[in-house]
N, C-alpha and C positions, 0 to 999 in steps of 0.2 A: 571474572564476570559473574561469578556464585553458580555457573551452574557446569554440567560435564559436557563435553560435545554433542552426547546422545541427547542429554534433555535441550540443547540448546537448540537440536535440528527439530524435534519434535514442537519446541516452541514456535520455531521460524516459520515449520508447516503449518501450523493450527495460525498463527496469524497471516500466515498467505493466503490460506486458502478462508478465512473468514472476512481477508480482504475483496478479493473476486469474487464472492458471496455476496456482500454488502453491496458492491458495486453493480451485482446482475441485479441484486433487488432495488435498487434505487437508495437504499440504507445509508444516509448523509452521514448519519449518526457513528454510525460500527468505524464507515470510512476516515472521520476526522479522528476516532481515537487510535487508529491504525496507521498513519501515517503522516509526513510530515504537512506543512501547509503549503507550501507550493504543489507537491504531489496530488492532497487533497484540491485545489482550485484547480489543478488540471483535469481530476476526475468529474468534477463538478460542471465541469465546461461543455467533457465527451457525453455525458448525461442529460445536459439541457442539447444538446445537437439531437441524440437520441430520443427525448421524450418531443423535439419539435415535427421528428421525423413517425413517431407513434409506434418506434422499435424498440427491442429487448434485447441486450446480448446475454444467453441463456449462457453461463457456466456452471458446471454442475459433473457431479462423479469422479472427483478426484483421485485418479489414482501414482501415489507417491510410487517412482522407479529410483528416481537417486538424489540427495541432497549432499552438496560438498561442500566445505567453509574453503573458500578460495581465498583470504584475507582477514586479519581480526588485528586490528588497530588501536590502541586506547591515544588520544588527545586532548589535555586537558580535562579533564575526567570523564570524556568520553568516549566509551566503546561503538566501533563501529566495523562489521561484520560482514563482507561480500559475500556472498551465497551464490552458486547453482544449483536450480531445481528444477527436474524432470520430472515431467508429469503427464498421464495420457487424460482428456477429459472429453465430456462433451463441449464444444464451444462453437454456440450458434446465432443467428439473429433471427427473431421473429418481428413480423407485423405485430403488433397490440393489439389493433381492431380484428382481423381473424385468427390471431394463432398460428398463421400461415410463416414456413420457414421461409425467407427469402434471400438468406447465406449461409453457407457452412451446410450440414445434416444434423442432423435430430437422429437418427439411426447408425454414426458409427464417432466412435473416441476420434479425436487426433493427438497426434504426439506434437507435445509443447516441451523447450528448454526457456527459464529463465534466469535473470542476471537479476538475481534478489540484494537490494545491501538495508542493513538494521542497523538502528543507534539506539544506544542508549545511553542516558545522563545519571553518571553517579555520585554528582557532586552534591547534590540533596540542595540545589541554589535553584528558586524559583524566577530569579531574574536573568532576563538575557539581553545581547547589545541588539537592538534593531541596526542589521545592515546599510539601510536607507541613510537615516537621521546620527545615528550612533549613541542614539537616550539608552539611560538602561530600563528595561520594563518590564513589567509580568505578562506574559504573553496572554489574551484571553480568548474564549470559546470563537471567537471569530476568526481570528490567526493573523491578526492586522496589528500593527504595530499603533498605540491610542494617540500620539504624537502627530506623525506622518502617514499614516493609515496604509503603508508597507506591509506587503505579505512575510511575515516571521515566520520562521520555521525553530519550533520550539520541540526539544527531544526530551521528555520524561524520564523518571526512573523506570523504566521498563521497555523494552524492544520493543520498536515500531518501525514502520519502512520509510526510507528515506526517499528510495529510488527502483525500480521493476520496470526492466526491460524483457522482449521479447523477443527471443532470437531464433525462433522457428514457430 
């Protein structure tokens, strides 16, 4: 995969936690280049529920306790990488209009594990099969296949998340 496990955990972190970043801030942007396009229209989803409801989920203060590679796969030329990652943060929900916490605390960490998985595509081939229809395509900034207008999920030359569960 080009890189040693140490740089590859430090990667994993720096785009986990730039993805729970993105996502407290509302950042469309950071999130579509962070993960896949299913992942992204899910986030997109919890976000428009959140901005109907005039809430925040504050993540913030990361602190790394343990990152494991539980699985490293290559398919087709692509690598794909199951993670655990431990982490204690602040993770909360405010009101918009006061500021007001109305879940979680604002005054103490919680301890979070997650079930992180990464891909990346090292075939250096910008077309992919749309699942839907079975055209081949270049996938573009919207994540829809131009054909059948199918959610694609396209994996770059560089780690991005596929999938992030929450398991505490």
């Amino acid at each position: 995969m080009g890189l040693t496990t140490s740089e590859f955990k430090e990667q994993a972190f720096k785009i986990f936690t730039e993805t729970l970043t993105a996502y407290m801030n509302f950042d469309e942007e950071t999130l579509k280049q962070n993960v896949t396009g299913q992942t992204y229209f899910n986030y997109l989803n919890e976000l428009e529920t959140l901005k109907q409801r005039n809430e925040q989920n504050i993540l913030k203060d990361f602190e790394k306790i343990e990152i494991k590679i539980l699985t490293a796969e290559e398919d087709n030329d692509v690598t794909v990488i199951m993670t655990y990652i431990h982490v204690i943060l602040y993770d909360y929900i405010i009101d918009t209009n006061t500021n007001k916490v109305i879940k979680g605390s604002s005054s103490s960490k919680v301890d979070k594990e997650y079930m992180v998985t990464f891909a990346k595509d090292s075939s250096n081939d910008p077309l992919v099969i749309c699942p839907n229809c079975g055209e081949k395509i270049v996938v573009h900034e919207n994540g829809r296949c131009e054909y059948c207008n199918a959610v694609v999920d396209y994996i770059p030359d560089r780690f991005i998340i596929t999938n992030i569960e929450c398991n505490k």
